[in-house]
DRENMARVO-426874 format. One record per atom (N, C-alpha, C): x, y, z. Coordinates in steps of 0.1 Angstrom, whole numbers, plus 5000, padded with zeros to 4 digits. Layout:
<sites>
XYZ
...
</sites>
This chain:
<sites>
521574787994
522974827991
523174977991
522175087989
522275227989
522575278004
522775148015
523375238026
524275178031
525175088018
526475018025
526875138031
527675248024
528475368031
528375338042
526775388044
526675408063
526675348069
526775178067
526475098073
528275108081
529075098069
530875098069
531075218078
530475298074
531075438087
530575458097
529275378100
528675328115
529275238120
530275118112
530574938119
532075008124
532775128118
533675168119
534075248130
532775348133
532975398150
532775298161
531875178156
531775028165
533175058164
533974968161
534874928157
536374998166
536275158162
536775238168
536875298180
535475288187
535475328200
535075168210
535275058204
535174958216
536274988227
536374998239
537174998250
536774888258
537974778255
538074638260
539274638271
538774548283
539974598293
540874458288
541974508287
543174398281
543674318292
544074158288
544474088292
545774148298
546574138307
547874128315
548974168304
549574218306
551074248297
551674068291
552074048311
552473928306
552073808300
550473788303
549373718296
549473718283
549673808274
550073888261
551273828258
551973828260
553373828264
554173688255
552973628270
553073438268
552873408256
551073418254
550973418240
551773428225
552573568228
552973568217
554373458215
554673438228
556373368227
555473198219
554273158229
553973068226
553872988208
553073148202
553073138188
553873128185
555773168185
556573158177
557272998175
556872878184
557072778185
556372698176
555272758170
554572678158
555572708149
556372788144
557372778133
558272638134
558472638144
559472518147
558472358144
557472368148
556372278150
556372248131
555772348126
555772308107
556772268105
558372318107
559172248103
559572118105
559472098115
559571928124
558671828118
557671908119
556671798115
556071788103
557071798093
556871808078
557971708076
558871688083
559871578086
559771458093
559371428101
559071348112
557371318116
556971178112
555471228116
554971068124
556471038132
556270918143
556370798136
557070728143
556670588137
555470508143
554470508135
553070448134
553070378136
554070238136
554570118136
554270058153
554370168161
554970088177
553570178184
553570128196
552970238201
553870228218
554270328220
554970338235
554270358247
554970248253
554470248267
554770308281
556070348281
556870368285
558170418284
558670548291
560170618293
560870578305
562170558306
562870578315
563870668314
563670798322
565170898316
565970928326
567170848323
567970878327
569070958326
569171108329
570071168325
570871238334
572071328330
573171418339
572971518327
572371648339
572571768334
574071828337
574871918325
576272018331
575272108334
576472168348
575972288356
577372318361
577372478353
577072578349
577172548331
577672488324
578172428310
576872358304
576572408296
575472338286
576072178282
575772078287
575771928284
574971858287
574471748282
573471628287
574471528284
574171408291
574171258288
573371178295
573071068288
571770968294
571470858285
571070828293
570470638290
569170678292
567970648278
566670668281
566670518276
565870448285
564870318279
563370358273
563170298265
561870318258
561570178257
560270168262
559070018262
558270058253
558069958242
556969978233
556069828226
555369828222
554669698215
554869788200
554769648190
554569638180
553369728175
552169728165
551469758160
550669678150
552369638141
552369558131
552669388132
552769308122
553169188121
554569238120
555369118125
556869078118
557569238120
557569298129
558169418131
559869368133
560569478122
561869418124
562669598122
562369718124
562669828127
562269918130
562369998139
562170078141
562370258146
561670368145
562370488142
561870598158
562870658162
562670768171
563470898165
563071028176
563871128173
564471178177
565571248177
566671318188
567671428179
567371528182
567971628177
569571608176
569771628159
570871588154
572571658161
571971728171
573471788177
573671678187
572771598194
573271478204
573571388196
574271288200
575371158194
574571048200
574270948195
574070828202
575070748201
575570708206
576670618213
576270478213
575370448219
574770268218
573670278223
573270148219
571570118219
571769948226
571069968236
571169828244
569669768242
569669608245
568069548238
568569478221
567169448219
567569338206
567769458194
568969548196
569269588186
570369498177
570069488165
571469508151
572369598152
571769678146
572569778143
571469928144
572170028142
571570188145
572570268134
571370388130
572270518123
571570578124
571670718127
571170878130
571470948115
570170998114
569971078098
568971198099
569671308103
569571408111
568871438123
567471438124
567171458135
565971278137
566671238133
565971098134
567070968133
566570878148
567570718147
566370618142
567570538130
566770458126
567170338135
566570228136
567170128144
566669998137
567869898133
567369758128
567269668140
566569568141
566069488156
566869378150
566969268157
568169168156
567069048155
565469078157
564568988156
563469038148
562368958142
561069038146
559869008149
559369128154
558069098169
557069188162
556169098176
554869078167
553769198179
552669228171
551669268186
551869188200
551269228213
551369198225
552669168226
554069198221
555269168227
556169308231
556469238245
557269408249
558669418242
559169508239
560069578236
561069678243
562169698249
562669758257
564469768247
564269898245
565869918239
566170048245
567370058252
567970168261
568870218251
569170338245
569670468238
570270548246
571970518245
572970588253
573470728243
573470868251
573270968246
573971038251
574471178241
575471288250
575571388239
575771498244
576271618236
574871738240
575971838231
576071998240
574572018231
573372018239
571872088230
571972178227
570772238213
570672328206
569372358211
569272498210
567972538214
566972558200
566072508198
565272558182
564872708179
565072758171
565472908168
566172978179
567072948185
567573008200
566673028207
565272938208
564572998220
563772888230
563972758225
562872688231
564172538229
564072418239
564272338240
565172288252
566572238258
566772258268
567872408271
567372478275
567572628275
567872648294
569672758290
570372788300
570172908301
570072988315
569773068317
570073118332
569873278335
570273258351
569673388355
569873358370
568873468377
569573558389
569173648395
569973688404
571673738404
571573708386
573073798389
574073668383
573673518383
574673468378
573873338385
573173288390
572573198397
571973068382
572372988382
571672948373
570572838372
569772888360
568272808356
568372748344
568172618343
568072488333
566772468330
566072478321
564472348317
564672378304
563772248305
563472228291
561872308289
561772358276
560972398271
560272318261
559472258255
559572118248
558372108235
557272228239
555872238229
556172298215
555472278208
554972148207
555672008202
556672028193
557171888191
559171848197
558471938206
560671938210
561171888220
560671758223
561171678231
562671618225
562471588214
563671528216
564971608210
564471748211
565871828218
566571818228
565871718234
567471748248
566771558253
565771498244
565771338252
565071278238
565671108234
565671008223
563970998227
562771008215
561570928223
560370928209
559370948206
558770928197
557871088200
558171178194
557971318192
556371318189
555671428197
554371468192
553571428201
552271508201
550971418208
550471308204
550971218192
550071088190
549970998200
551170928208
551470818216
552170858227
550970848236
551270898254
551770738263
552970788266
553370648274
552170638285
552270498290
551370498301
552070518315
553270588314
554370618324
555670688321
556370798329
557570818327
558170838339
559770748343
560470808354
561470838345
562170908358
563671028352
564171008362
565571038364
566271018374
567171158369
567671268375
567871368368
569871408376
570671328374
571571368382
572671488381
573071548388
573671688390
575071698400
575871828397
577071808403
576471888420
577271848429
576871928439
577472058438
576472158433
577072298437
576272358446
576372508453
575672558461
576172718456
574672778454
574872928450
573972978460
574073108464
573873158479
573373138488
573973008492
574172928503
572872838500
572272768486
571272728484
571572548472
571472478479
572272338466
571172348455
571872378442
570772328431
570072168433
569172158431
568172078431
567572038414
567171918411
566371848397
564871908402
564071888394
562571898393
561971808381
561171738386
560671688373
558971658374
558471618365
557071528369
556671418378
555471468386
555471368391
555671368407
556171238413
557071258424
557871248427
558671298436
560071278440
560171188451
560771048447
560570918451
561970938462
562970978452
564470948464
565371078459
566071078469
567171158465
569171058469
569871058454
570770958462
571971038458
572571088469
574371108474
575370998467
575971078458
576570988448
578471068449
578271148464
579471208466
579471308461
579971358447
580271488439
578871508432
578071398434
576771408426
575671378432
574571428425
573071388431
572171348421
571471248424
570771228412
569271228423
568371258415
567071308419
565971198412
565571118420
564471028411
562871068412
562971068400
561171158400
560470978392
558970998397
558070928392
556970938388
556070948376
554870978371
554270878362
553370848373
553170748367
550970748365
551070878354
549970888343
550670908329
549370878320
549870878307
550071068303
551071018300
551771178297
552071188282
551871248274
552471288261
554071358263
554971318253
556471338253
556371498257
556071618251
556571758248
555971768267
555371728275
555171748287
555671718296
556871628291
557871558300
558771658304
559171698316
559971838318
560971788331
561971898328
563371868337
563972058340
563872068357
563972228357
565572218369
566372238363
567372258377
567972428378
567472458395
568072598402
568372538414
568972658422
569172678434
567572708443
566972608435
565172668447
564972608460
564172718460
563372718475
562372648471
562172508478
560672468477
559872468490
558072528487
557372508500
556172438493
555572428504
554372328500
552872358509
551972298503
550972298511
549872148508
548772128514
548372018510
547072048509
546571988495
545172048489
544171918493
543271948503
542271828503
540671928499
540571808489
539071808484
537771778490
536971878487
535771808491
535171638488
535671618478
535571448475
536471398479
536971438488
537571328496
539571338488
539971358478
541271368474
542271458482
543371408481
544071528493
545571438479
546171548484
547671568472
548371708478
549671688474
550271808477
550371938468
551072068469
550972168462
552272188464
553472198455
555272178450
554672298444
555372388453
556772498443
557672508444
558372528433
560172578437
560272698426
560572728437
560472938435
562172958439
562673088431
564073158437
563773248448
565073208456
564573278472
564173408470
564573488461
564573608462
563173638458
562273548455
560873548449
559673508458
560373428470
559473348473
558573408486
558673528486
557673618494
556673628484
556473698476
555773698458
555373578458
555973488458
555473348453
554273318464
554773308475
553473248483
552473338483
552673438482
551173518480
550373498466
551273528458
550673508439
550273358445
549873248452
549573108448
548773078461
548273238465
547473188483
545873158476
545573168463
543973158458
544273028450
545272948450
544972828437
544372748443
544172708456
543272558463
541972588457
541772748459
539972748454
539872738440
541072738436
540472778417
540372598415
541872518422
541872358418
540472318426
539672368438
538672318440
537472348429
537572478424
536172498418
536572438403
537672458394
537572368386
537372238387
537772168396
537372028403
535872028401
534972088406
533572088409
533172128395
533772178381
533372178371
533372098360
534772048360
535471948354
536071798356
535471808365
535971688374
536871698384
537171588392
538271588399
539771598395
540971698400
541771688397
542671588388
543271578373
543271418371
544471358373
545071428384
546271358387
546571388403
545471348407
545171388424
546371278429
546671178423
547371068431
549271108431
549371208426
551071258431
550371428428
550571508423
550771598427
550171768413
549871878423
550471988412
551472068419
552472078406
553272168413
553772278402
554172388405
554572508397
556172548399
556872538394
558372568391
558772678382
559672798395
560172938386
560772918374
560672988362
561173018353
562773138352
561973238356
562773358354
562473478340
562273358331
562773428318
561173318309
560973348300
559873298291
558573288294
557173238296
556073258297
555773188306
555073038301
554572948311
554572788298
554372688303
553972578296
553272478305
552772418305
551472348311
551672188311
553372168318
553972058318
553471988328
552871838324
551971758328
552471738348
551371778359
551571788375
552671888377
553671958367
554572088368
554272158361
553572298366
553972378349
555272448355
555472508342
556372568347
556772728339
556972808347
556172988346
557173068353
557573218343
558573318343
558873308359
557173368370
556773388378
555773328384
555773328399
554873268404
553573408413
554073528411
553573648416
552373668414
551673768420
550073768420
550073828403
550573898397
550574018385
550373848374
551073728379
550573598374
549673548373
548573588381
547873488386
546973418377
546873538365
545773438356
546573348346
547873418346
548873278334
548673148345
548873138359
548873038364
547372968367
546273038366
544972948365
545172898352
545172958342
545572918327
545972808326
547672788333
548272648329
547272538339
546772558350
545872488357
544972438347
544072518341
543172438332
543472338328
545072368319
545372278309
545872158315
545772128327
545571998332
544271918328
543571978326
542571888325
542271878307
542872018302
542772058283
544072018283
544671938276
546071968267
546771868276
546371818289
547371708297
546271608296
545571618301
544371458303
544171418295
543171548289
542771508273
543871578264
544571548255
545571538247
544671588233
545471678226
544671668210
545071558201
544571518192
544471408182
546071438180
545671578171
547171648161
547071758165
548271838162
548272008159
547172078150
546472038139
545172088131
544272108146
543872048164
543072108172
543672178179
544572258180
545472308188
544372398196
543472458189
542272508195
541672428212
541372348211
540972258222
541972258236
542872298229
544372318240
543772448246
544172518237
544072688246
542672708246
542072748237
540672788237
539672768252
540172598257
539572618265
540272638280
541672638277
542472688292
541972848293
541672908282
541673058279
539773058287
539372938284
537572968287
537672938303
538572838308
539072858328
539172978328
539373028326
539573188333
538773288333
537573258321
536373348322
535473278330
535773158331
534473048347
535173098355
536373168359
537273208373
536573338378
536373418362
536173518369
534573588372
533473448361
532673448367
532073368387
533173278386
532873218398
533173328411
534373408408
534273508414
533373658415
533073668404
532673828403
531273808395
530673688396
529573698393
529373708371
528373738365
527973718350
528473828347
528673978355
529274058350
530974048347
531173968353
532873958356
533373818342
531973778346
532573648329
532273718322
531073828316
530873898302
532474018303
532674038314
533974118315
535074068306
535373948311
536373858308
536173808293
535373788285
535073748276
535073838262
534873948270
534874108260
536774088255
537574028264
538574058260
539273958250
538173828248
538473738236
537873758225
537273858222
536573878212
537773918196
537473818188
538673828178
538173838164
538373978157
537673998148
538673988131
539773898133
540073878123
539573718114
540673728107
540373588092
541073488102
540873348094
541373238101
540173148110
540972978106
539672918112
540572848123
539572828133
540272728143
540972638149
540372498133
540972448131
542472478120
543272398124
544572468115
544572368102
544172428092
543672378079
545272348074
546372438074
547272398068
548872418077
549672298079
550572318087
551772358083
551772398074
553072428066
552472628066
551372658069
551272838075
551672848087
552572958084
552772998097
552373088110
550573108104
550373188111
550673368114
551173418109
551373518114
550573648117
549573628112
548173688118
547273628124
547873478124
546673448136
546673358148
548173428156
548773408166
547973368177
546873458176
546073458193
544573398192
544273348175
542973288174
542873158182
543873078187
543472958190
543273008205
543273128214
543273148223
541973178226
541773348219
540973428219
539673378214
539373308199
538173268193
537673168197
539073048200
538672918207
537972948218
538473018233
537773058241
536273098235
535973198226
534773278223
533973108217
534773028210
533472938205
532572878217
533872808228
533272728237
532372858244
532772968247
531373068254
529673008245
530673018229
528973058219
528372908222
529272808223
528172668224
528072648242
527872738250
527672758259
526072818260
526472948252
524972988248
524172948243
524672828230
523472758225
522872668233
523372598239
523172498244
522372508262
522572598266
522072678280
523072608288
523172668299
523872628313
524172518313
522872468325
522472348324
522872178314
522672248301
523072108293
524872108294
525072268289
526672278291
527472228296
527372258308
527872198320
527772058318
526672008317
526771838319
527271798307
527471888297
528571798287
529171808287
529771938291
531271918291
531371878304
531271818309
531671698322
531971578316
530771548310
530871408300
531971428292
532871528287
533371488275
534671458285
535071558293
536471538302
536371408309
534971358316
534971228322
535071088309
534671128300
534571008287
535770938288
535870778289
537270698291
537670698278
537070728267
537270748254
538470868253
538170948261
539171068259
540471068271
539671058286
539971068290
541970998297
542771088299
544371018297
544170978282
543670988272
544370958256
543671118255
543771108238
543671188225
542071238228
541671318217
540671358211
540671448202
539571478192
539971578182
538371668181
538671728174
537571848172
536171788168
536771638161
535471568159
534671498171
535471438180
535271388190
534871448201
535171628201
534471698211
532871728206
532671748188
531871768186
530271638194
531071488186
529671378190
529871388202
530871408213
530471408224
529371508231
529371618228
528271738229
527371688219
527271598214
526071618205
525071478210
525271398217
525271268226
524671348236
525371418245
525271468258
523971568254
523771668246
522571728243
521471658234
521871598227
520871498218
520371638207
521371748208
521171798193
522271818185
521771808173
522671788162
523671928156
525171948158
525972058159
526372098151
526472008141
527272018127
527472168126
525872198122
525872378119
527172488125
526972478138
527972538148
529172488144
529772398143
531072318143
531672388128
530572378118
531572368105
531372598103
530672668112
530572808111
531872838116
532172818130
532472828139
534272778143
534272668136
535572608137
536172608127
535372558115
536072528103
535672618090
535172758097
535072818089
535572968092
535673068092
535873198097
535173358100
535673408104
534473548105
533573528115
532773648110
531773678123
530273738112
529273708120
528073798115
527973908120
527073998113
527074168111
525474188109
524974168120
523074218124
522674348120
522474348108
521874478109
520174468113
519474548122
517974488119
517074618126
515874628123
515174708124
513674618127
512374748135
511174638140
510374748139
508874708135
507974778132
506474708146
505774788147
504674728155
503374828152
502174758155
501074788152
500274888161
499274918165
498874948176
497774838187
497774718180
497574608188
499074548194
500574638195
501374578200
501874468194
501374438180
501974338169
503674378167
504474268166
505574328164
506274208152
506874318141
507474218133
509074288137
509974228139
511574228138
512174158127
512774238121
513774228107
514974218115
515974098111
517174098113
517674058099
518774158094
519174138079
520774118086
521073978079
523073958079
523673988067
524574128074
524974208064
526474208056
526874088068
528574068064
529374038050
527773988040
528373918029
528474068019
527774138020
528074268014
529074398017
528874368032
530074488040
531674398038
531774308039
533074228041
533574128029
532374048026
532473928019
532673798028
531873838037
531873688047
531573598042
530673468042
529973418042
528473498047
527473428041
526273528039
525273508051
525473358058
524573338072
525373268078
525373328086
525673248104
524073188111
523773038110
522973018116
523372978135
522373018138
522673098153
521073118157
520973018171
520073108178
520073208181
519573338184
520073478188
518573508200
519473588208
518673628220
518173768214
517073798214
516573918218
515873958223
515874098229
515474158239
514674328238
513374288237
512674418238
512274488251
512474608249
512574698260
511174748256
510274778272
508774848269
508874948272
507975058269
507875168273
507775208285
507175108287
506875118305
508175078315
509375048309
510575028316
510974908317
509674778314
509974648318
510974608306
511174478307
511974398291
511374238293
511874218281
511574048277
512373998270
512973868272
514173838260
513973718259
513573678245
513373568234
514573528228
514273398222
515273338214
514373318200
515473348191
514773308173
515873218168
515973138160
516373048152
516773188143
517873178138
518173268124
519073188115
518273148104
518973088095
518673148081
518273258078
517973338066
519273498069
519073538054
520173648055
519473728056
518073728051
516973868057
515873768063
515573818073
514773678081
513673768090
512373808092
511673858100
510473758109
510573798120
510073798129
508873818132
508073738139
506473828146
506273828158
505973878168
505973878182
504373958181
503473928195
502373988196
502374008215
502774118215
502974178234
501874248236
501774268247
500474388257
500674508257
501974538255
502174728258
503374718244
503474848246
504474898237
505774898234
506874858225
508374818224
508774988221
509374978229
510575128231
511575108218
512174988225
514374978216
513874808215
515174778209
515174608206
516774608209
517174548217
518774468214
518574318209
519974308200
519974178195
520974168204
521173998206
522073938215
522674028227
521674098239
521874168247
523374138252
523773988256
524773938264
526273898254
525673928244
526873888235
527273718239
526573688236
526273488232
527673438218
527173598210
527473528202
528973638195
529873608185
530873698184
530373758169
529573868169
529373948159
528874088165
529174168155
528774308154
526874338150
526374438155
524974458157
524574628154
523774698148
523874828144
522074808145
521374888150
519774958147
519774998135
519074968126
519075078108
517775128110
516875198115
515675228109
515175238098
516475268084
516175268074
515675148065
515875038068
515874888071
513974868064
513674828054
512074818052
511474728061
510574738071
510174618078
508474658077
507974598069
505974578075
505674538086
504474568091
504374498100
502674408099
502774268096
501974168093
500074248101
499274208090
497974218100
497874138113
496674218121
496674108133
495773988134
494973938121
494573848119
495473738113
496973788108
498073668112
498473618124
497673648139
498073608151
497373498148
496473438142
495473298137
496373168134
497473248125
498373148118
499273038127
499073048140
500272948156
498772988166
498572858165
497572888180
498172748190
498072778202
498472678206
497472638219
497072498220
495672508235
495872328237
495772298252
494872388258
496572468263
496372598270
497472658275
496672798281
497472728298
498372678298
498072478299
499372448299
499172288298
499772188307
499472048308
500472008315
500871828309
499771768304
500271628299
500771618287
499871728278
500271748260
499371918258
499971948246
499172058242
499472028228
498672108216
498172098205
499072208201
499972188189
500672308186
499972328167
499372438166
498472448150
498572528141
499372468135
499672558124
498572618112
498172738108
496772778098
497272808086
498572798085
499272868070
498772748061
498572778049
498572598044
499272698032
500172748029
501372788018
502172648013
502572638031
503472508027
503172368035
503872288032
503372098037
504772118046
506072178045
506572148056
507272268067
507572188080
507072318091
508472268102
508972328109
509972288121
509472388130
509572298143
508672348153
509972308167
510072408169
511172418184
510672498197
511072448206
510172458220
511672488227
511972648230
512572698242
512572748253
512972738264
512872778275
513572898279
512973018287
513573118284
514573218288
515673078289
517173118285
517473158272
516673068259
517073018247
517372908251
517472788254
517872668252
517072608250
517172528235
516272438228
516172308236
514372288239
514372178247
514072048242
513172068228
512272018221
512572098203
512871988193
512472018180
512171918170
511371978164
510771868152
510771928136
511171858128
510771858115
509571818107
508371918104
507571788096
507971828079
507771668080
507971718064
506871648054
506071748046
505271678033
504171628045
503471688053
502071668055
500571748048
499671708047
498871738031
497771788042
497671778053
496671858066
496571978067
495172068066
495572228066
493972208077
493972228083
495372338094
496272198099
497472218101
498072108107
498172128121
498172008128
497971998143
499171908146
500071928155
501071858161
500971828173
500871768185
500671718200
502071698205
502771828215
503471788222
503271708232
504471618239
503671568250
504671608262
505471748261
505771758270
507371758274
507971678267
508971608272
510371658261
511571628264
512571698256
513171598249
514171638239
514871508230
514771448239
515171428254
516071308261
514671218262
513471248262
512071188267
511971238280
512571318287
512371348302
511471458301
510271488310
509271568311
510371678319
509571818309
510671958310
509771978327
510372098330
510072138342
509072198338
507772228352
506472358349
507672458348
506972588335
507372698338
507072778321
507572908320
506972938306
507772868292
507772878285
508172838274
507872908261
508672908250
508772978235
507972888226
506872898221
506672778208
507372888197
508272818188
508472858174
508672758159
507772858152
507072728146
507372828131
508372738123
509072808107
508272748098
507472818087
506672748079
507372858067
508072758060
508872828048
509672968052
509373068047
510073218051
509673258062
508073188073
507973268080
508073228091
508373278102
508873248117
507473308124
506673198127
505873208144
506173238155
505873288168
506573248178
505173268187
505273218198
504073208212
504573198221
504073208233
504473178245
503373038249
503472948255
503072888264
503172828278
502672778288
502672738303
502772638304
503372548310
503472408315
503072468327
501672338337
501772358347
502172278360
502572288372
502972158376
501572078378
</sites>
């Protein structure tokens, strides 16, 4: 404690002199507009929380946008099953400025009570029976806080731009339907009809999800039939009418998928446009090659100008201010969340994290796939988020207002840190598994469900990480210092300092990489288990340690300071007795032996040196001194590890072992 001060006026020039290259103006931009829509989201959904009763199968929307005059009217049919026995009403939502007029199907009777119709059924039904009641509608929309819902607007001087804006729960600002991400129809068409006008010498045009099946000449009108037919969640359902220019191109995959590429850009853009959108085939190919295949290869991606607001990640359309290169990373962004936030859907708003977190982690695989591990540690420097707040959203009635950018910035940084635990290699193949899982896959998932999925796919147990990490807040604060012998014995002290400098929580358990630098110019970088708030280390090298970095690559999101002042001993070299390990090197089994006999129980972890845990064991309450353990080689999965070097680390109460050993082939 006698050098908190320094510790505070050293974390403080950290602190002060980091130079982080910042995300895009507009990037920034987005984000913030996007935060202001969770105010609307608490309010709604402190009101309305679905009727649990039905589950929906199906939308038909049929509507007439006014142009140039704010109006809608439409006939939406909604298909749904029961849930329950003896179902005899049922409830949707529609913002209380539209009128319902009639309800066709086995309705009774209907009444609207503010932003919710209740509906009495004239029968009642049971599971497995379809349901189909069409909801005739009209009146001038309201936008929610004047910013978000079906929102008019115009470009070039007077040209005008229509969409709906709809996230998170504002669909049924401008269409009748069952609000939220719980219940994704297994289909939506729209038919979107419009008056014929023509603004500089250009006919407005509908846009919607999906594909565009027909277009039908109705004389003074056009109605535009779109069809999408994956499971879509309501707030993704989107409707864009301008005077655009649409071009196209056609994306064929190396697996064989081929689909088109829809934009509709304003002419005056669409020089900008085609350039800002000449790199998406490779980004839709290389995310393809990471996350699977496109999941809506069978109609289409397409991007539609905005003008005015950010972007939204409206399921086969997003739709974005701009389509220009100064875009390009908001538009990889909404691309991810085809596969975050469209395929796989969150449970509820408490994972809103899983949404962005990982559209925000596309973009550091973009810029690693392009620029190499310098270009993802680049990219990653810029999510680094050093405030309060947990990831998951513990309370929906806060509004957030400090912690706008956590579900971007930290969520991104978690999926990095369980990147680093876990190594490349397993990474990668789980998060494949979790996006390919039919469990998630077109439905829901929640923070628990990404968790056992990663924990299935690695066969290690996450909890630790999940409840630090997600459901908890802050960052660790390394302070640590290392002493060595002149046999090249080395003990490393790493002391976690957060709970005294801050009042964090007192440990972050975390594997941590470190990295000793020799005199002689070479380096070596180990992994240690850290699960103590003062925790020391022993290492036994050939030459002499210069410097020590902790977490050279930044794995993990905490602060790191050298203390020399820091007390660290350094153990006799007749403690190198206490981990012997033979024969080694090895190749069928080796003998791992522990000499301490302090304690009866011991955890023994085998990493490869990435850090990625291949192998670990608990013993517990064995009465054997010296204890002997026989690996045979092989990792949780039972698959024999590859020849090559390996970490033995072997914790016997306070003290941490570590060795190297050989697998041979």
């Amino acid at each position: 404690m006698k050098h908190i001060h320094f510790y505070l006026f050293t974390l403080s020039l950290l602190l002060a002199s980091g130079v982080f290259a910042q995300k895009s103006a507009a990037l920034q931009q987005h984000y913030k507009n996007e935060f202001q829509t969770f105010k609307e989201m608490v309010k709604y959904s402190q009101i309305v929380k679905g009727d649990t009763n039905i589950d929906v199968k199906f939308y038909y929307i049929d509507i007439a946008i006014g142009v140039p005059d704010p109006y809608i009217s439409g006939d939406v049919t909604i298909r749904f099953e029961p849930k329950v026995a003896n179902l005899n009403s049922v409830m949707f939502s529609l913002n209380s400025s539209l009128t319902v007029d009639a309800i066709g199907g086995p309705c009774e009777s209907f009444y609207q009570d503010n932003d919710v119709i209740i509906i009495t059924l004239n029968n009642t039904f049971n599971p497995g029976e379809h349901i189909d009641l069409t909801i005739s509608y009209q009146g001038v929309p309201v936008m929610a806080g004047g910013y978000k819902g079906l929102r008019y607007e115009s470009h070039a001087g007077g040209e005008p731009i229509i969409a709906t804006l709809s996230t998170p729960y504002l669909a049924h600002y401008w269409y009748p339907c069952k609000d939220g991400p719980q219940d994704k129809p297994d289909s939506v068409y729209m038919d979107i009809t419009l008056p014929k006008l023509v603004y500089n010498d250009i006919e407005i045009m509908g846009v919607s999800n999906g594909v565009l099946e027909n277009t039908i000449d109705n004389g003074d009108t056009k109605t535009f039939q779109w069809r999408h037919r994956y499971p879509i969640v309501t707030y993704y359902v989107m409707a864009a009418v301008s005077n655009y220019v649409h071009f196209q191109e056609i994306f064929n995959g190396t697996s064989g998928e081929s689909f088109p590429l829809d934009y509709y850009v304003f002419s005056e853009n669409l020089a900008a446009s085609q350039s800002g959108v000449a790199d998406l085939p490779e980004v839709i190919q290389f995310y393809s090659d990471v996350f699977g295949i496109y999941p809506f290869s069978n109609e289409k991606y397409g991007m539609t100008q905005l003008g005015f607001y950010g972007a939204i990640e409206n399921q086969t359309n997003t739709i974005q201010n701009n389509l220009s290169s100064s875009w390009f990373y908001t538009s990889i962004h909404e691309l991810g969340h085809m596969w975050f936030g469209d395929m796989i859907t969150l449970a509820d708003w408490h994972h809103c994290w899983l949404n962005e977190g990982f559209a925000t982690y596309t973009e550091a695989l973009w810029d690693e796939h392009q620029y190499g591990f310098d270009g993802y540690k680049n990219n990653m420097a810029n999510n680094e988020f050093w405030n309060g707040g947990t990831l998951y959203l513990q309370n929906p009635q806060d509004t957030f207002n400090t912690f706008q950018s956590i579900f971007y910035s930290k969520g991104a940084y978690a999926v990095h840190m369980l990147r680093g635990v876990l190594g490349d290699e397993t990474f990668f193949d789980a998060l494949l598994d979790y996006t390919q899982n039919p469990d998630y896959k077109y439905k829901n998932a929640s923070t628990e469900d990404l968790q056992q999925s990663f924990e299935t796919s690695s066969g290690l147990d996450l909890d630790y990480f999940f409840e630090q990490w997600v459901y908890d807040e802050y960052w660790p604060f390394y302070a640590y210092n290392f002493a060595q012998n002149d046999d090249h014995d080395v003990n490393l002290l790493i002391d976690q300092q957060q709970e005294a400098l801050f009042g964090y929580r007192p440990v972050f358990k975390m594997p941590v990489q470190v990295r000793f630098n020799f005199s002689s110019g070479n380096d070596t970088t180990v992994t240690v288990w850290n699960d103590q708030q003062s925790q020391t280390f022993w290492f036994a090298f050939s030459e002499e340690v210069a410097s020590v970095d902790i977490d050279p690559d930044k794995w993990i999101l905490r602060k790191t300071l050298y203390q020399p002042q820091l007390p660290v001993k350094i153990e006799e070299r007749t403690k190198k007795a206490a981990l012997e390990c033979f024969p080694n090197p090895f190749n069928d089994g080796i003998n791992i032996q522990m000499n301490d006999s302090q304690t009866n129980t011991f955890q023994i972890r085998i990493l490869d040196l990435s850090g990625k845990t291949v192998f670990f064991i608990d013993i517990i309450d064995q009465n054997s001194h010296p204890f002997i353990y026989t690996w045979d080689g092989r990792n949780h999965h039972h698959q024999p590890v590859n020849p090559g070097i390996y970490l033995v680390e072997l914790k016997s109460g306070a003290n941490i072992y570590t060795t190297r050993i050989v697998k041979t082939p």
